[in-house]
C-alpha positions in Angstrom: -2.6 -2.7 0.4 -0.2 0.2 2.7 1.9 0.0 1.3 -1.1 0.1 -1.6 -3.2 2.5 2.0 -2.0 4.5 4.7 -3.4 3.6 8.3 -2.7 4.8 12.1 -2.7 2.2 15.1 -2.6 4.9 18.0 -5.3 2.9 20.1 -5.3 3.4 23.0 -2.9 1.1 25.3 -3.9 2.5 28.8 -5.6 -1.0 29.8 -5.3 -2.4 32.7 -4.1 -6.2 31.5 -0.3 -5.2 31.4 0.5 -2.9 34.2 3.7 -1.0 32.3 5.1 2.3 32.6 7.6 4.0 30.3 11.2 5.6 31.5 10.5 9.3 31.8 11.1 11.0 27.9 13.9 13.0 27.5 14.5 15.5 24.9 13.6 14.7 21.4 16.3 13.4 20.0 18.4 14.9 16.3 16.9 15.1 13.7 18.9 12.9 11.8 18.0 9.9 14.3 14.5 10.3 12.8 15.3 10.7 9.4 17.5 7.3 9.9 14.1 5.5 11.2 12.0 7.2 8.2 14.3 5.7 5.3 13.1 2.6 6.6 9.8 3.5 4.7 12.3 3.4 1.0 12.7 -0.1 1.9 9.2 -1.0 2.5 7.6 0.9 -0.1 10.6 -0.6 -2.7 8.7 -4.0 -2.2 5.7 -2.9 -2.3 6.5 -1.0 -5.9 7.7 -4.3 -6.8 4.5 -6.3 -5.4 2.0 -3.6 -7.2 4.0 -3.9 -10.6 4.9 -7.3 -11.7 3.3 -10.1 -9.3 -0.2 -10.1 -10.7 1.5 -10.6 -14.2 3.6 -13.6 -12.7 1.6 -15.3 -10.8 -0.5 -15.7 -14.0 2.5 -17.0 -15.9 2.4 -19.6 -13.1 -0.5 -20.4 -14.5 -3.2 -18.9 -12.4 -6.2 -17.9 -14.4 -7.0 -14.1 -14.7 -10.3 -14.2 -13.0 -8.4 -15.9 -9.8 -5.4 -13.6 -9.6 -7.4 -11.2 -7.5 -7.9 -13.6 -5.0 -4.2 -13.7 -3.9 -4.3 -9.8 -3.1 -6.7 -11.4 -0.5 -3.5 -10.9 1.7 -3.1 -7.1 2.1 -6.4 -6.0 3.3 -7.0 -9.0 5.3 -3.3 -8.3 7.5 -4.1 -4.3 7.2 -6.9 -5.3 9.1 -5.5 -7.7 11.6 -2.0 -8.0 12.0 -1.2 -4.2 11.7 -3.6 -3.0 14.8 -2.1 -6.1 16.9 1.3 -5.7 16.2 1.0 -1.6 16.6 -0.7 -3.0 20.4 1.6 -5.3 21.4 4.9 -2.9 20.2 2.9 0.0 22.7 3.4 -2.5 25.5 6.5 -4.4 24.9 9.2 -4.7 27.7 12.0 -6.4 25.9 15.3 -5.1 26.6 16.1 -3.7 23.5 13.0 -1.5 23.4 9.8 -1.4 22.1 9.7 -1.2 18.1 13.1 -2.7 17.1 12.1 -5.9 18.1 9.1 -5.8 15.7 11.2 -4.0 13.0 14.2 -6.4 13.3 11.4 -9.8 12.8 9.4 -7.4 10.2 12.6 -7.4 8.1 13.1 -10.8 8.4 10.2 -12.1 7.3 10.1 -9.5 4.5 13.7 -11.6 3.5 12.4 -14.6 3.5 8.8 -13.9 1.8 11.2 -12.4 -1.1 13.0 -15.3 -1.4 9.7 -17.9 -1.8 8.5 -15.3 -4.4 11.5 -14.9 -6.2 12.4 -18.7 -6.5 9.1 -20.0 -6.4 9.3 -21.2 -9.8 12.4 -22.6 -9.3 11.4 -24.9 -5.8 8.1 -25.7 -7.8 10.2 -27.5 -10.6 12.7 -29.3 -8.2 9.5 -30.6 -6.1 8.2 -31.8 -9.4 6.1 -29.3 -11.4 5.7 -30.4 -14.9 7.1 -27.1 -17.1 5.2 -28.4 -20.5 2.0 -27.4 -18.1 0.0 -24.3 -18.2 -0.1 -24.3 -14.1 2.1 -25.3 -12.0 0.8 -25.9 -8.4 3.5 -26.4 -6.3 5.2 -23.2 -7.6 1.8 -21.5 -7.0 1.5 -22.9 -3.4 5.0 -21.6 -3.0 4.4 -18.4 -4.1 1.4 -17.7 -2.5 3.0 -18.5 0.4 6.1 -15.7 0.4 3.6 -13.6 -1.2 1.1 -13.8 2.1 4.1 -13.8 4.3 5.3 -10.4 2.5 2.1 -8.5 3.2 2.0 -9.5 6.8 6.0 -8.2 7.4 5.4 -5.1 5.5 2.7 -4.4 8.2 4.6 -5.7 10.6 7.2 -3.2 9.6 5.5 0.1 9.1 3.2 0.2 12.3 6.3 0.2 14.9 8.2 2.8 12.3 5.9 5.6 12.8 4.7 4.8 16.3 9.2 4.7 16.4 9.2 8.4 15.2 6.7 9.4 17.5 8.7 8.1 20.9 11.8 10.1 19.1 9.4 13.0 18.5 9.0 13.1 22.7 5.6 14.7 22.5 6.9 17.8 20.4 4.7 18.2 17.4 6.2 20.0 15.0 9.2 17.3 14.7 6.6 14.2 14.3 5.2 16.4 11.6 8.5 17.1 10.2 9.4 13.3 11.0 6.6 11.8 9.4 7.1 14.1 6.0 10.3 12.4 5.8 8.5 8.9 6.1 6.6 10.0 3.0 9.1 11.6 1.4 11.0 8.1 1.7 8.2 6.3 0.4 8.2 8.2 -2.8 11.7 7.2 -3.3 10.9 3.2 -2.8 8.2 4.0 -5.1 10.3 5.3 -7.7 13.3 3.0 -7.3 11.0 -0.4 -7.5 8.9 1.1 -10.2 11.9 1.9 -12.1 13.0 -1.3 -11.2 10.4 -2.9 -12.8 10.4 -1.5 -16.1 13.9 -2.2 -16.6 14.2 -5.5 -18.9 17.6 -6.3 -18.6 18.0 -6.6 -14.5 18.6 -10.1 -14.9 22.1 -9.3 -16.5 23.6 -8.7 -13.7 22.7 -11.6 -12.0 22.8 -13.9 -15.4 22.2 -17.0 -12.5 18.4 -16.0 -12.2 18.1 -17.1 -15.4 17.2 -20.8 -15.6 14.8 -24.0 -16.9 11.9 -22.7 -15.1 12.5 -19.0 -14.6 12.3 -17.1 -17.7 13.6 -13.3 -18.6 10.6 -11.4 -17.2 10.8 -14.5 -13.5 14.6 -13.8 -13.7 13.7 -9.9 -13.4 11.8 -9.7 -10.8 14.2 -12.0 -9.0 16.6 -9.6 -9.7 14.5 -6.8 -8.3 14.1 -8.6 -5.3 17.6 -8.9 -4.6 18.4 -5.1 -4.5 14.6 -5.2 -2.5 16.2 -7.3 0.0 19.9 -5.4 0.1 18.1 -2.2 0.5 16.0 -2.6 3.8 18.5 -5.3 5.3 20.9 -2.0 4.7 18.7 0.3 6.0 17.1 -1.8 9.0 20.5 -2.6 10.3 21.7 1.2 10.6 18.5 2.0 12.5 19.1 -0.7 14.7 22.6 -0.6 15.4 22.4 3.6 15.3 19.1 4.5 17.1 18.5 3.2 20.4 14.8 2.6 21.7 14.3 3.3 25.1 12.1 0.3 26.5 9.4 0.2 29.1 9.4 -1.3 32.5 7.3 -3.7 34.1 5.8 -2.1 37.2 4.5 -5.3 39.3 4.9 -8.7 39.2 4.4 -9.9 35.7 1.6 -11.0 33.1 0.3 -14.4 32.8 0.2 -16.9 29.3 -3.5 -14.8 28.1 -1.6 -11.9 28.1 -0.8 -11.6 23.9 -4.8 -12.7 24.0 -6.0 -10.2 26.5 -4.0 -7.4 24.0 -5.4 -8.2 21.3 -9.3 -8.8 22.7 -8.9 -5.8 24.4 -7.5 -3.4 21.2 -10.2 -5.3 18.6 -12.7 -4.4 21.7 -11.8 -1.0 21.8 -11.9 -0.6 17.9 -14.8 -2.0 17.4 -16.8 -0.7 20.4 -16.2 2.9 19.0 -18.9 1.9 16.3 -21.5 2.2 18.8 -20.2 6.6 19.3 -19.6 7.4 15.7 -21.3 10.4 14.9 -23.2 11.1 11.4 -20.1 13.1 9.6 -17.8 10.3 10.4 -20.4 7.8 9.0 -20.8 9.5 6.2 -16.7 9.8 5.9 -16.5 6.2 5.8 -19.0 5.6 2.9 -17.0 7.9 0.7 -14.0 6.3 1.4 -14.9 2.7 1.3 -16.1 4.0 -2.2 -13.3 5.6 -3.4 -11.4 2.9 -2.7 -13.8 0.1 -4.9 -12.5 2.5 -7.4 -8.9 2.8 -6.6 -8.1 -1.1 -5.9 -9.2 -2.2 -9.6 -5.8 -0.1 -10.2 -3.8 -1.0 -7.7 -4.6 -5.0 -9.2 -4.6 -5.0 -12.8 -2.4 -1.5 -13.7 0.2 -3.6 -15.3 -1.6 -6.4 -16.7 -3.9 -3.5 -18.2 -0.6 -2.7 -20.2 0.4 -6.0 -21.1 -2.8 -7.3 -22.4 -4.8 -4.7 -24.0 -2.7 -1.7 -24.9 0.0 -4.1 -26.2 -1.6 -6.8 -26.9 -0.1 -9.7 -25.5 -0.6 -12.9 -23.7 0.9 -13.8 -20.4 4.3 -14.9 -21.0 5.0 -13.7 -24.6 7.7 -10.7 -25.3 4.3 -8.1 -25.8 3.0 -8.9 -22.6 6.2 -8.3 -20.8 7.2 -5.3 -22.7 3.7 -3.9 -21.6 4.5 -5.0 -18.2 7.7 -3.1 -18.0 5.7 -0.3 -19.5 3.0 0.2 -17.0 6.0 0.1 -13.6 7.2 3.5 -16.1 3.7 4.7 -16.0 3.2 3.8 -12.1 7.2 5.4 -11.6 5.3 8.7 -13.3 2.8 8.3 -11.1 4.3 8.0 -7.8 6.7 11.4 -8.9 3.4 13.7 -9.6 2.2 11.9 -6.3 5.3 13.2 -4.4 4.9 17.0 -5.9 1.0 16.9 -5.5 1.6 16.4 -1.8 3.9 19.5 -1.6 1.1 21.7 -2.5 -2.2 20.4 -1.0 -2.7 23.6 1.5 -2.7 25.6 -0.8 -5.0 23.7 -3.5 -7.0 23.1 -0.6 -7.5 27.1 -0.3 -7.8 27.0 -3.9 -10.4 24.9 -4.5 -12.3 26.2 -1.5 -11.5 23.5 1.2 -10.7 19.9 1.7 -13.8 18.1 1.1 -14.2 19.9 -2.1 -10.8 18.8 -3.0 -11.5 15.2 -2.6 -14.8 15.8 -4.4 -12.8 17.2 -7.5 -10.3 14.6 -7.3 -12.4 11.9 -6.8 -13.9 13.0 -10.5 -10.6 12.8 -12.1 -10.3 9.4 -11.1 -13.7 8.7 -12.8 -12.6 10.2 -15.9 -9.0 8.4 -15.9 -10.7 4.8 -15.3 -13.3 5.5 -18.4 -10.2 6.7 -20.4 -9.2 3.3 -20.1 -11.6 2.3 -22.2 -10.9 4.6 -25.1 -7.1 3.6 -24.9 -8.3 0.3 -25.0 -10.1 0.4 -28.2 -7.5 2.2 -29.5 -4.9 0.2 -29.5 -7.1 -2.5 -30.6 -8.5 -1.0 -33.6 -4.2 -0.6 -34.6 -3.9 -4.4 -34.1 -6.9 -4.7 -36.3 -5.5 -2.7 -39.0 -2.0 -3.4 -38.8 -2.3 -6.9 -37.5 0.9 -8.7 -35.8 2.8 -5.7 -36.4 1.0 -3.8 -33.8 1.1 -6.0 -31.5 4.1 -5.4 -28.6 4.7 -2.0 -30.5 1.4 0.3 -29.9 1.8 4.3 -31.6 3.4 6.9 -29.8 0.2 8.4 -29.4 -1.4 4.9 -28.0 1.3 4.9 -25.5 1.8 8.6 -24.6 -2.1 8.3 -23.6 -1.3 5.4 -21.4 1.7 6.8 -19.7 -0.6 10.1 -19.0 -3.1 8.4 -17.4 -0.8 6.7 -15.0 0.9 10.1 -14.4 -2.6 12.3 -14.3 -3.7 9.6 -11.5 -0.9 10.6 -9.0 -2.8 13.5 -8.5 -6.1 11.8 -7.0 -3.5 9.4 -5.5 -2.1 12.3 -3.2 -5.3 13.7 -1.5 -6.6 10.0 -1.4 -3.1 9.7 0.8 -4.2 12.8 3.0 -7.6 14.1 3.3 -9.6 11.5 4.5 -7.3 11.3 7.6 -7.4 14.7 8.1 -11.0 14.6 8.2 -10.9 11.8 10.1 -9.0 13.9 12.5 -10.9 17.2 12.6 -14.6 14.8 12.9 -13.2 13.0 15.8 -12.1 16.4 17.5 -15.6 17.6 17.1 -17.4 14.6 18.4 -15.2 14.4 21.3 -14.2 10.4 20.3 -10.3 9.6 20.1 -8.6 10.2 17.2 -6.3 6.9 17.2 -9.9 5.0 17.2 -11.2 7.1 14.7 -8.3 6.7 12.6 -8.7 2.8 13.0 -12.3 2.5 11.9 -11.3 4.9 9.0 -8.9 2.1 8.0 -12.2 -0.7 7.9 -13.6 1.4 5.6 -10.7 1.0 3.4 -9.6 -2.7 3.8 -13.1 -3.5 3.7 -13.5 -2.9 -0.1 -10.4 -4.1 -1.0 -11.3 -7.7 -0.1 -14.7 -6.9 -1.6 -12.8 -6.2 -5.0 -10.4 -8.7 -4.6 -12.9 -11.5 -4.0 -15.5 -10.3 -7.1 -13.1 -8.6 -9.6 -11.7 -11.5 -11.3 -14.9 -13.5 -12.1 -16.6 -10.2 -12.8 -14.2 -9.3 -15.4 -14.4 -13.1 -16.2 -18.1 -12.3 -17.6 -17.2 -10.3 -19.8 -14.0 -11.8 -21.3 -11.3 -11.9 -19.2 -10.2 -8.3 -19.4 -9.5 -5.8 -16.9 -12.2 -3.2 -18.5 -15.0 -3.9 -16.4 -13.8 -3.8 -13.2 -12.3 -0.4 -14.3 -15.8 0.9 -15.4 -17.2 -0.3 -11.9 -14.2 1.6 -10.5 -14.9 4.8 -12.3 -19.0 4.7 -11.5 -17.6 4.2 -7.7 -14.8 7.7 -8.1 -17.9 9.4 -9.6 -20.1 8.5 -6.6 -18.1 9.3 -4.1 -17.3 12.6 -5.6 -20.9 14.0 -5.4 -21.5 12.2 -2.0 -17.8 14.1 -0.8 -19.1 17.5 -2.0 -23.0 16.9 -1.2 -22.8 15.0 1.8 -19.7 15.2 4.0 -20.1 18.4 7.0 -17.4 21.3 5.8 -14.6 21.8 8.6 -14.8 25.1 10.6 -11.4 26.8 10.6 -12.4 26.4 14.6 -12.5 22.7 14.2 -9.2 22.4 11.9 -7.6 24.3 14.3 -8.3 21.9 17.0 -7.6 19.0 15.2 -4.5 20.4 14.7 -3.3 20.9 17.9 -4.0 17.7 19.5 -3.0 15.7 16.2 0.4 13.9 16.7 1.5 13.4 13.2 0.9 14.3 9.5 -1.8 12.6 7.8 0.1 10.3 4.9 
C-alpha cells in the first residue's frame, strides 16, 4: 500500500545491458521547480485517502462478502513489489527525448484517470452490461471494479517512483536540497491525505454533481464518484504544470543502440541485483526486517478494515444502510485526524528520538502504542454494542458522544506510531547498510520485501480469519495488536543501537530523507 508504505528504488543502474550516459548536471535548479514536482505527491496521496477510506466499504456493497474483500488489496503489495522497482529501473535508463521521469509520470497519470473512472462508474457499466440490481452481487460491476481498482495501484507506483528519483536529478547531487525536496514530498502527502480523508466523510459531495446519482449508484457510490472527480482534476492539474513547467534533462545513448531483450535484460538484471543482496545481509539488517515485516501484520489490518470497523461495529450497520455509511464517513474524519497528528509527529522526531533515548527505542515505544490502540478496539467495540443492546434501534447509526470520541481518538492517537513507522526503519535501514559496507538503494529495496511481504500475507488470510469468528474486523485487529507488541520487545531487545559514528555516516552518503 505507498501510498498505504514508503519505499526507495535507487538500485543500482550501472549495468552494462544499456550503455547510457547522462548530459553533464548543472546547478540545482530553484527551489520552487522542486516544490512544483513534490505537489505531485497531493495528488497521489488524494487517491490513495480515497482508496484507504471508502473502497473496502463499496466493493462490499457490490456484493463481495467480507471475508473476500481483502483479497482485492492483493493489488498494492503485489505492484509495490514489482512494478515500482521496474519502473524506478527503466525511468534510470530512459533516453526519450523529453527526459527520463516525465514520460513515466505523464502515463502514471493517465492510468490513474482511467482506473478512477472504472471505479467510479463501475456500478453503473455493470448494470448497462446486464447486472441484475434486485441481486446481492453483482459480477460484472465487480469485474469492473476490480479492474480500475488493480490498474490504480499499479499508476500510483508508477507515479511516485520517477517523482522522487525527479527531485533527486533537480537536487544535482547537493544534499541538503533533496532533503529539503523530499520534506516537501511529505509535506504534500499530508495535504492529499487530509483533503481525500475530508473528502470522504463529507456526505453530501454528490450535490454538486446531482448526475452521479442514479439506478445503480446510490448516495454513498454517487460520493465517492464525486471524490474521484476532484481526485482526478487535482493530479491532471498538478501533473500538467510539472510537465509543461519543469523540464527533465534526458540521457544519451553512447553507442549504437539496445536490442528487443532490452526492457527484459532491465528488469532481470535489477530483480538480480535485489535479490542477490540476500546472500550479504548482515545479522542487524536481518533482524530489521523481522521487526518490520511484523509491524506491518499489525498495521495492514488497519489500513483494510479502518472504515468498515466504523460502519459495522461502532455504529452498527450493515453494508449499504444509512448507519453503515454514516460510520463510513465517520472513520475518513478519524483517518483525516490521523494523517494531521501524522504530519506534526514528523516535525518532531529528532528530538523524541533524543528524548526517548534513540531511534530503535522509539520504534519499540511506538510499536506498543499500536498494540494498545488495536486491543482498544475491542473495548469500543463492546461498547457500542452493549448501547444497541440497551437502547435497541435507537443506537444504532447514532453511537454516544463518548462511544464516538473514543473512536475518533484512536484514529488520531495512531498517527503517532504512523510517523516513526514512515521514518525509522529507513533510517535504520540506512545507517545498517553503511556499516556493513552493502548499498543503501539495495538495502532500502529488500527493506521494502519485508513490508509488501506481509501485506499480501494479511490480505490473503484476514478475511476468512475474521470469517471464523463472525465476520467482524476484531480478530484480525487482535492478531494485529499481538504482532505491534512483538515487534516492540524484538525492536528494543534485539535490533543493534546506532553509534553516533554510524548515523553520522549514514548521513553523509544518504541522498534523501527517510519518508
Amino acid at each position: 500500500m505507498e501510498n498505504l508504505s514508503p519505499k526507495k528504488n535507487n538500485i543500482d543502474t550501472n549495468s552494462s545491458s544499456l550503455n547510457v550516459e547522462e548530459a553533464a548536471q548543472p546547478e540545482p535548479s530553484p527551489l520552487r521547480k522542486m516544490i512544483a514536482v513534490a505537489s505531485i505527491a497531493a495528488g497521489i496521496q488524494f487517491g490513495w485517502a480515497l482508496q484507504l477510506s471508502l473502497l473496502t466499504p463499496y466493493v462490499q456493497l457490490l456484493g463481495v462478502p467480507h471475508k473476500w474483500a481483502a483479497f482485492i488489496w492483493l493489488c498494492g503489495p503485489i505492484s509495490g513489489l514489482l512494478v515500482q522497482p521496474i519502473v524506478g529501473y527503466c525511468s534510470d535508463r530512459c533516453t526519450s527525448r523529453f527526459g527520463r521521469r516525465r514520460p513515466f509520470i505523464l502515463s502514471g497519470a493517465l492510468a490513474v484517470a482511467i482506473a478512477v473512472f472504472l471505479i467510479g462508474y463501475a456500478a453503473d457499466l455493470g448494470h448497462s452490461f446486464g447486472d441484475d440490481l434486485t441481486k446481492k452481487t453483482r459480477p460484472r460491476a465487480v469485474a469492473i471494479f476490480v479492474t480500475g481498482f488493480w490498474i490504480l495501484d499499479v499508476a500510483n507506483n508508477m507515479l511516485q517512483g520517477p517523482c522522487r528519483a525527479f527531485l533527486g536529478d533537480l537536487a544535482a547531487g547537493d544534499h541538503r536540497k533533496t532533503r529539503t525536496a523530499n520534506a516537501f514530498f511529505s509535506f504534500f502527502m499530508a495535504i492529499g491525505n487530509v483533503l481525500g480523508y475530508a473528502a470522504g466523510s463529507y456526505s453530501h459531495l454528490h450535490k454538486i454533481f446531482p448526475f452521479t446519482e442514479t439506478k445503480a449508484c446510490d448516495v454513498f457510490c454517487a460520493n465517492l464518484k464525486s471524490c474521484f472527480f476532484f481526485s482526478i482534476f487535482l493530479l491532471l492539474v498538478l501533473t500538467i504544470i510539472v510537465l509543461t513547467y519543469v523540464k527533465d534533462r534526458p540521457i544519451i545513448k553512447t553507442s549504437g543502440g539496445g536490442n528487443d531483450n532490452e526492457n527484459e535484460e532491465s528488469a532481470i538484471s535489477c530483480f538480480g541485483q535485489l535479490f542477490g543482496a540476500f546472500k550479504e545481509l548482515k545479522k542487524p539488517m536481518w533482524m530489521l526486517m523481522a521487526v518490520t515485516a511484523l509491524n506491518w501484520i499489525a498495521w495492514f489490518p488497519f489500513f483494510l478494515f479502518d472504515t468498515d470497523w466504523m460502519g459495522r461495529e461502532v455504529y452498527g450497520g450493515k453494508v449499504g444502510e444509512r448507519a453503515y455509511d454514516a460510520g463510513v464517513r465517520a472513520g475518513a474524519l478519524g483517518l483525516m485526524l490521523n494523517s494531521v497528528v501524522l504530519g506534526l509527529v514528523s516535525l518532531v522526531l529528532e528530538p523524541l528520538g533524543r528524548l526517548v533515548g534513540g531511534v530503535k527505542r522509539l520504534w519499540g515505544m511506538v510499536n506498543l502504542v499500536l498494540a494498545v490502540c488495536l486491543a482498544m478496539t475491542v473495548l469500543i467495540t463492546k461498547a457500542a454494542e452493549h448501547e444497541r443492546h440497551v437502547s435497541g434501534a435507537a443506537a444504532v447509526g447514532a453511537p454516544s458522544h463518548g462511544v464516538k470520541a473514543a473512536a475518533l481518538i484512536f484514529f488520531s492517537a495512531l498517527g503517532i506510531p504512523l510517523a516513526i513507522t514512515y521514518s525509522v526503519p529507513f533510517a535504520l535501514a540506512s545507517i545498517y547498510s553503511s556499516t556493513s559496507g552493502a548499498g543503501q538503494g539495495l538495502s532500502l529495496g529488500l527493506l521494502n520485501i519485508s513490508i509488501v511481504v506481509p501485506q499480501m500475507l494479511v490480505s490473503a488470510i484476514s478475511g476468512p480469519w475474521d470469517a471464523l469468528f463472525g465476520g467482524g474486523n476484531l480478530p484480525a485487529f487482535v492478531v494485529g495488536a499481538v504482532a505491534a507488541a512483538v515487534s516492540a520487545i524484538l525492536a528494543i531487545v534485539l535490533l543493534p543501537t546506532p553509534k553516533p559514528a554510524d548515523v553520522a555516516k549514514a548521513s553523509a552518503t544518504t541522498q534523501g530523507g527517510f519518508h
